[in-house]
C-alpha positions in Angstrom: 4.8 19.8 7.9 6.6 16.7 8.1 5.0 12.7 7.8 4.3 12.9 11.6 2.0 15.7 11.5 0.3 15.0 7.9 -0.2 12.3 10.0 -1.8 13.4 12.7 -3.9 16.2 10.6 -5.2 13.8 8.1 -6.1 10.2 9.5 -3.5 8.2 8.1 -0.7 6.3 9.3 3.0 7.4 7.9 3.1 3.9 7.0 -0.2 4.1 4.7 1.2 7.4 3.8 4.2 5.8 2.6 2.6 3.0 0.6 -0.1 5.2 -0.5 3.2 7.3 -2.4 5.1 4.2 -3.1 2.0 3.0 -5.2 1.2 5.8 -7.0 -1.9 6.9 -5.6 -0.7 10.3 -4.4 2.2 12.1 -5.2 5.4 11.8 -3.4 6.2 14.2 -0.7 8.2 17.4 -1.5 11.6 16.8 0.2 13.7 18.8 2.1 17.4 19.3 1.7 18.1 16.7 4.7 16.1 14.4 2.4 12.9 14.1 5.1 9.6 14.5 3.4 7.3 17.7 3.7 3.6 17.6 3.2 1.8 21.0 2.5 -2.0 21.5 2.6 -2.7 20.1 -0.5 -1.2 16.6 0.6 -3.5 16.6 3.4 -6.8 16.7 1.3 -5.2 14.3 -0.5 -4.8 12.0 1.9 -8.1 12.8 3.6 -10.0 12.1 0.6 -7.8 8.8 0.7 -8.7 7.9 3.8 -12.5 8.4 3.2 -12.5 6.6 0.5 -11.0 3.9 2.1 -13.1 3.7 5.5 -15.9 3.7 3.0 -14.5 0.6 1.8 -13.3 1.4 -1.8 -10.5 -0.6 -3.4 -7.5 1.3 -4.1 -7.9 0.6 -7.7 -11.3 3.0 -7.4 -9.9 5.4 -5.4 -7.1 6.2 -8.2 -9.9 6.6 -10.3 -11.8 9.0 -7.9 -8.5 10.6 -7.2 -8.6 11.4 -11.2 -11.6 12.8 -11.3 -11.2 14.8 -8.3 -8.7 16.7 -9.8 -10.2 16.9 -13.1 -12.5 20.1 -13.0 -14.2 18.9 -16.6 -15.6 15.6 -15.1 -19.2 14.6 -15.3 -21.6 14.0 -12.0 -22.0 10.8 -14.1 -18.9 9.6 -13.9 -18.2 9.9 -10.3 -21.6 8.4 -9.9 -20.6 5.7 -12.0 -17.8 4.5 -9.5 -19.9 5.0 -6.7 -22.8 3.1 -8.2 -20.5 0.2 -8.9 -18.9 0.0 -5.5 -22.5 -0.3 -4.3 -22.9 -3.1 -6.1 -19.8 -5.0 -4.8 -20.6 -4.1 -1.3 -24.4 -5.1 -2.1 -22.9 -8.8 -2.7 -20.4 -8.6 0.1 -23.3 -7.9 2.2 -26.0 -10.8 0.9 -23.0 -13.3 1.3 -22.8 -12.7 5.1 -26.1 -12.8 5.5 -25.7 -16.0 4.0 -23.2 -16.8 6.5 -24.8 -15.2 9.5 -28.0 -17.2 8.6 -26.2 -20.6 8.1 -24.4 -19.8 11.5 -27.1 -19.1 13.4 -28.7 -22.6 12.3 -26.0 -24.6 13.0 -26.4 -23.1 16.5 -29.5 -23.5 17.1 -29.1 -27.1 16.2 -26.3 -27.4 18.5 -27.6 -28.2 22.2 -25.6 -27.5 24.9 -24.1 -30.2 27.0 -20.8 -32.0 27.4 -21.5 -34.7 24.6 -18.5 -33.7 22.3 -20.7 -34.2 19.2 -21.3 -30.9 17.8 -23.4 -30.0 14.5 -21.1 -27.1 14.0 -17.8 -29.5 14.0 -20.0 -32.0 11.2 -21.0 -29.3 9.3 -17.1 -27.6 9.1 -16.2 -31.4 9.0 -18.0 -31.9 6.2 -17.2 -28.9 4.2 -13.7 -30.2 4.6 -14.3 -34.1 3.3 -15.8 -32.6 0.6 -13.5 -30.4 -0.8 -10.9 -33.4 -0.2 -13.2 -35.3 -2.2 -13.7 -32.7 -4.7 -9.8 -32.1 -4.9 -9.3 -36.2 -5.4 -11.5 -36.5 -8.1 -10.3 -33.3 -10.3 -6.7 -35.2 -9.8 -8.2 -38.5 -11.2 -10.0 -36.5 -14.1 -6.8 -35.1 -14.9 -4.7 -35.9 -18.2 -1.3 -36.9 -17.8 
């Protein structure tokens, strides 16, 4: 079948199947004597299992490294699990920081009262967020050795 159809039978783009080959993380594409590429069965589990990976939000970095235990039939549960277990972990933190976010939103919300004053809590807090990074910026440059 040709990029089109892998495609279409697998869930990704051509142009994630093409970076997807141009990084490494599968194989390139058998190509035919006209130089287009041709995708057999194989290259659509491939890219399948890519493509789960990735809606289940693992970095490509970890799906290489599920990719080579996939194909290795001597692997350990254990090791799979280990990837897993630490992807867990990154989306675990990922998830506590936007609830971090959501919760400081919400606030800043709450605390802003509608009307058509153009004084805003939201705008002070961003505001201040910004002076003081500035700040922060300025004095690291005034601690600096020259």
């Amino acid at each position: 079948m040709n990029i089109g159809q892998a495609s279409q039978a697998s869930g990704v783009s051509a142009k994630m199947i093409r970076y997807y080959e141009s990084i490494g993380l599968v194989p390139p594409a058998d190509r035919s004597n006209s130089g287009y590429r041709h995708y057999g069965s194989n290259d659509v589990y491939r890219l399948t299992f890519v493509r789960r990976a990735r809606e289940l939000g693992f970095s490509i970095k970890s799906i290489g490294e599920l990719m080579s235990l996939w194909v290795d039939r001597g692997r350990s549960r254990a090791e799979v699990r280990k990837v897993a277990l630490r992807h867990v972990r990154e989306l675990e933190t990922q998830a506590a920081r936007l609830q971090e976010m959501i919760a400081t939103l919400r606030d800043l919300v709450n605390c802003c009262k509608r009307g058509d004053r153009p004084d805003c809590p939201i705008m002070t807090e961003l505001e201040g967020s910004l002076l003081a990074n500035q700040a922060a910026a300025k004095g690291s440059a005034r601690n600096r050795i020259f």
